[in-house]
OpenMM code with the backbone's topology and positions (N, CA, C; nanometers):
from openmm import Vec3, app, unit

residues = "UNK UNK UNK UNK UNK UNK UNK UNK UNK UNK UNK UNK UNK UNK UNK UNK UNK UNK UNK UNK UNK UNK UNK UNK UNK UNK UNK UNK UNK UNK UNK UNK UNK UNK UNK UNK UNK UNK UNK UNK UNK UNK UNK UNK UNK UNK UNK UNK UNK UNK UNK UNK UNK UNK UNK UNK UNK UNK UNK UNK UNK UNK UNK UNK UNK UNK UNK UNK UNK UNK".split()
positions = [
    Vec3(-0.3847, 0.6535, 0.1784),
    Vec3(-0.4300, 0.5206, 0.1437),
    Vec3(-0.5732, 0.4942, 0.1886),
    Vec3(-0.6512, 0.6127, 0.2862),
    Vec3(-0.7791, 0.5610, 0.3056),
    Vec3(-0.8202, 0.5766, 0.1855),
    Vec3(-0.8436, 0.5775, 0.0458),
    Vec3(-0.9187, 0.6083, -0.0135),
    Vec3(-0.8852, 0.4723, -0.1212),
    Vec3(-0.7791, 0.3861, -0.0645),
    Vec3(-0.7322, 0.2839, -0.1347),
    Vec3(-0.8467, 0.1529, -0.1513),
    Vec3(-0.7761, 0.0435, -0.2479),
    Vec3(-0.8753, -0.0432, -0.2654),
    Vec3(-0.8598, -0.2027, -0.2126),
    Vec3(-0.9164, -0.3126, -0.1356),
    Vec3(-0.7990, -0.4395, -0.0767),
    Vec3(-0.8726, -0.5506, -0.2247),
    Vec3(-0.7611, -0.5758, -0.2852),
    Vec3(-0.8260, -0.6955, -0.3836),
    Vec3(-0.8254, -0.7701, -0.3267),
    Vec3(-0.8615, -0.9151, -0.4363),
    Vec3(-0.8727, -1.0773, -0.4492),
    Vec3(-0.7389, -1.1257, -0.3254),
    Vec3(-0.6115, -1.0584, -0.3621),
    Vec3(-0.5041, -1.1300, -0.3026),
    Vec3(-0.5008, -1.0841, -0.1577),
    Vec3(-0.6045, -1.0107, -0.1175),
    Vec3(-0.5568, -0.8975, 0.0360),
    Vec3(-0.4537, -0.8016, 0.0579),
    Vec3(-0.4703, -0.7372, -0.1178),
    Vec3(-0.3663, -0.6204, -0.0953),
    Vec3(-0.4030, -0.4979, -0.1582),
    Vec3(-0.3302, -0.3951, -0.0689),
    Vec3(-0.4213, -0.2510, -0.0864),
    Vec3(-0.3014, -0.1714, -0.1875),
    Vec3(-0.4578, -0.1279, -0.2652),
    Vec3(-0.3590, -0.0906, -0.3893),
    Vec3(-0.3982, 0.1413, -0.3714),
    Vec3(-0.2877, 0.1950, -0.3950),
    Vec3(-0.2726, 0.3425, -0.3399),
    Vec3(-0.3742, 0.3940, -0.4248),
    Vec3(-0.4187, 0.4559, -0.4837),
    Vec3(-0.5620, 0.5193, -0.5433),
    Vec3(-0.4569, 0.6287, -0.6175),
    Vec3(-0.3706, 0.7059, -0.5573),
    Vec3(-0.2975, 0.7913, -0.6332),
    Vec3(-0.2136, 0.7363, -0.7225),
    Vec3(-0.1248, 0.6592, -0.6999),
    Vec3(-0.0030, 0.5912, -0.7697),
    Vec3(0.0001, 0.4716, -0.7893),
    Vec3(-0.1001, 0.4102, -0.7671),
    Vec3(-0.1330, 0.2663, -0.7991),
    Vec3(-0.0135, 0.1429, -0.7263),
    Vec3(0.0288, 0.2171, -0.6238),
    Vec3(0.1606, 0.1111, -0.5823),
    Vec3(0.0333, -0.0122, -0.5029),
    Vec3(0.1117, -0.1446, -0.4782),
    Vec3(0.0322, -0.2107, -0.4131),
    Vec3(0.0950, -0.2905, -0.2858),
    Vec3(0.0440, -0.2935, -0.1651),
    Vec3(0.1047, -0.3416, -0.0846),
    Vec3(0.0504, -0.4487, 0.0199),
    Vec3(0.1170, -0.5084, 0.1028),
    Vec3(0.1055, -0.6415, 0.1397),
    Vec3(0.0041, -0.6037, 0.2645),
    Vec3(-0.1579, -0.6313, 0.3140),
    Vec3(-0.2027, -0.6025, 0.4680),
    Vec3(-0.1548, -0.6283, 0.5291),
    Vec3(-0.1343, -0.7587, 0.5357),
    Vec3(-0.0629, -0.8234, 0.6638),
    Vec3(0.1088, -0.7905, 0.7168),
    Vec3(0.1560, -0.7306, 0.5918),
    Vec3(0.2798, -0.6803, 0.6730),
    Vec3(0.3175, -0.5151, 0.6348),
    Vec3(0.2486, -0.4959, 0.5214),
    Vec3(0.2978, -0.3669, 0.5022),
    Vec3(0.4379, -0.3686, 0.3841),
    Vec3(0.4910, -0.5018, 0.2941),
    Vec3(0.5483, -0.5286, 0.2374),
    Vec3(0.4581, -0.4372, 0.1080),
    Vec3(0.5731, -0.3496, 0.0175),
    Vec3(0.5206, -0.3110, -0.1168),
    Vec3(0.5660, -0.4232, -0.2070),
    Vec3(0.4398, -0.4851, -0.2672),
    Vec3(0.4344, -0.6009, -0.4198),
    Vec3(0.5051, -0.5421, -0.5047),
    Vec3(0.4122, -0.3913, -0.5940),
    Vec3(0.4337, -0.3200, -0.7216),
    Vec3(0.4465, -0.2005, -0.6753),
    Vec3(0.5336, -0.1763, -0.7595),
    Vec3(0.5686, -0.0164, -0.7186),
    Vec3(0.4613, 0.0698, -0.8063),
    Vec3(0.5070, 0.1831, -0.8255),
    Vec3(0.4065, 0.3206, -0.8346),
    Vec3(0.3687, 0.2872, -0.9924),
    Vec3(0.2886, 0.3285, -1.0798),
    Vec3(0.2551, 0.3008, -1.1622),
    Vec3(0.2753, 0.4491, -1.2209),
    Vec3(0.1581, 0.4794, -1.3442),
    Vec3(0.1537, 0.5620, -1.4330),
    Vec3(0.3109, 0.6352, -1.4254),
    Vec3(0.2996, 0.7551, -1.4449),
    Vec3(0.4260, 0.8770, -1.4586),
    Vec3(0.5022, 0.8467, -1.3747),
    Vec3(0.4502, 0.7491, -1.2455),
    Vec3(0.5964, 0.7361, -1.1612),
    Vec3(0.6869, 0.5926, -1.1856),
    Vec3(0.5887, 0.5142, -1.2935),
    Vec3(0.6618, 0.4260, -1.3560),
    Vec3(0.8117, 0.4552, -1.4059),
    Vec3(0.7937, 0.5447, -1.5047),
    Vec3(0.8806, 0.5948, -1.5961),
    Vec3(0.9757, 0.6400, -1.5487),
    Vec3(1.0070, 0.6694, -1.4250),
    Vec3(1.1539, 0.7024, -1.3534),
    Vec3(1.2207, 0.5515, -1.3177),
    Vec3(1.3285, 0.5371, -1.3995),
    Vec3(1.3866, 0.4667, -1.3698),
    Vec3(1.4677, 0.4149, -1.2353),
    Vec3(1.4397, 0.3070, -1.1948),
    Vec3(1.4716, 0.2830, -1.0386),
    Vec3(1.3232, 0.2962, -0.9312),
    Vec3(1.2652, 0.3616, -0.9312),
    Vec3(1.2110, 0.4721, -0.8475),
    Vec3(1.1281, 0.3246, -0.7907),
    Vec3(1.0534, 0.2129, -0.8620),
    Vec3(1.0153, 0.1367, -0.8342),
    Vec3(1.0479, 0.0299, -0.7408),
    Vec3(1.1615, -0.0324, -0.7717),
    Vec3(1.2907, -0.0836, -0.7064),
    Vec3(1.2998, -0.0487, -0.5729),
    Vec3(1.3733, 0.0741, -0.5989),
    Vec3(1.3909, 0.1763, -0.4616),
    Vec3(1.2575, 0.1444, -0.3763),
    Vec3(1.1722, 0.1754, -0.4113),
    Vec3(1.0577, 0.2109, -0.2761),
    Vec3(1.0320, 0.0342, -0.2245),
    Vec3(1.0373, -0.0597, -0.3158),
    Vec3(1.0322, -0.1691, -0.2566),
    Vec3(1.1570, -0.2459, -0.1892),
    Vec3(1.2486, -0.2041, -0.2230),
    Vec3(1.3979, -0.1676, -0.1101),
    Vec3(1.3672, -0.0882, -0.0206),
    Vec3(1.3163, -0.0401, 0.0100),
    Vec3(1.2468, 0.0715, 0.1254),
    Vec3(1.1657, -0.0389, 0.2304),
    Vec3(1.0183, -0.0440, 0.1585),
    Vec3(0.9486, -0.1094, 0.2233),
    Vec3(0.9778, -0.2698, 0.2992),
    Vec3(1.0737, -0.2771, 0.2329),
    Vec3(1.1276, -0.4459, 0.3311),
    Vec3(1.1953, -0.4108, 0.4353),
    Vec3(1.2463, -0.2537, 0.4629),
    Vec3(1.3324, -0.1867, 0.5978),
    Vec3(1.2189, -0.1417, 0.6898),
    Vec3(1.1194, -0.0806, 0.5895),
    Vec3(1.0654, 0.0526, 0.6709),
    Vec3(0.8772, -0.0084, 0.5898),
    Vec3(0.8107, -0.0882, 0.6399),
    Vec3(0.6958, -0.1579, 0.5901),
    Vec3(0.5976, -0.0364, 0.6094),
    Vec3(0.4556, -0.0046, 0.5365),
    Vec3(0.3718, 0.0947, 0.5796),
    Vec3(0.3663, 0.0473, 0.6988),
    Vec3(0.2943, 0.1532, 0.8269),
    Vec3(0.2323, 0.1405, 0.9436),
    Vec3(0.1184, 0.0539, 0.9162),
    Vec3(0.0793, -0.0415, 1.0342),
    Vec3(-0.0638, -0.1198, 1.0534),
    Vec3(-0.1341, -0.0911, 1.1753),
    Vec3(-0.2240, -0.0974, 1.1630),
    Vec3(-0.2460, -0.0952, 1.3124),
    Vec3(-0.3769, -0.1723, 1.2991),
    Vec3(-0.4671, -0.1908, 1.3769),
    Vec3(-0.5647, -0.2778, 1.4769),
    Vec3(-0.6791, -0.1801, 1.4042),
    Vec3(-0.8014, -0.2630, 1.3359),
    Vec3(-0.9102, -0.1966, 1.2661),
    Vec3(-1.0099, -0.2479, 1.3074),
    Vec3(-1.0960, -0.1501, 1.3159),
    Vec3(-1.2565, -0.1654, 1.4024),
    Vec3(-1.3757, -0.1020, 1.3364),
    Vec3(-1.4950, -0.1228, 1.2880),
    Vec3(-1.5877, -0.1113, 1.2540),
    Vec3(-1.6801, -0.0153, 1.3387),
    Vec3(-1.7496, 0.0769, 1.3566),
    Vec3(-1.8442, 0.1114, 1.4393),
    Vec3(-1.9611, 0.1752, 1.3656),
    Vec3(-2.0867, 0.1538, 1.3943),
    Vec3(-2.1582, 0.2268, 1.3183),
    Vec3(-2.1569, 0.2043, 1.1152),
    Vec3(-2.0857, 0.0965, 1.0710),
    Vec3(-2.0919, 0.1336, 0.9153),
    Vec3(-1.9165, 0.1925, 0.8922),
    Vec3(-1.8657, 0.2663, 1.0057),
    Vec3(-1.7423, 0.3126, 0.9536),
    Vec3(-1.6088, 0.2745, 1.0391),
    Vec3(-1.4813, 0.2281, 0.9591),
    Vec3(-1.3968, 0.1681, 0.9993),
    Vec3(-1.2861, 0.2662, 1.0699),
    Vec3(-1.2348, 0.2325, 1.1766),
    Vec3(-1.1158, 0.3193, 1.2045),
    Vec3(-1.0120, 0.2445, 1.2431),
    Vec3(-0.8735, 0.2752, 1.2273),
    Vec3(-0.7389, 0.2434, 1.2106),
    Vec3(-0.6747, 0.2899, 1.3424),
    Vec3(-0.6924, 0.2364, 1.4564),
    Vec3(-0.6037, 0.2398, 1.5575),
    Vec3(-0.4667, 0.2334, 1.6027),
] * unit.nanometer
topology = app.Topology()
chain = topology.addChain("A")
for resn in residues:
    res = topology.addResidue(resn, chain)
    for name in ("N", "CA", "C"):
        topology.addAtom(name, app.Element.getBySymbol(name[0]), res)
């Protein structure tokens, strides 16, 4: 996800699979997009996932121009 993008709403969307998820908690919005659309469920599922098991967050800091994820 470092290579991900944070929109308008403050949510980071995956660069590979286009899933999008919540900063502030790590809640997934939309599930995976393109080819992983098309599996039925698969969408569902991972956001049944993410309300158990939220991405990791941690504490972000700037130094120099570049951000790191503590």
């Amino acid at each position: 996800l470092a290579d991900g993008t944070i929109d308008q709403d403050g949510c980071l969307t995956c660069p590979w699979h286009g899933a999008k998820y919540v900063v502030g908690s790590g809640r997934m919005v939309r599930g995976p997009q393109g080819i992983f659309a098309k599996i039925p469920g698969l969408g569902y599922a991972f956001k049944a996932l993410t309300r158990v098991l939220p991405l990791g967050r941690g504490r972000v800091t700037e130094r120099g121009g570049t951000y790191f994820v503590e």
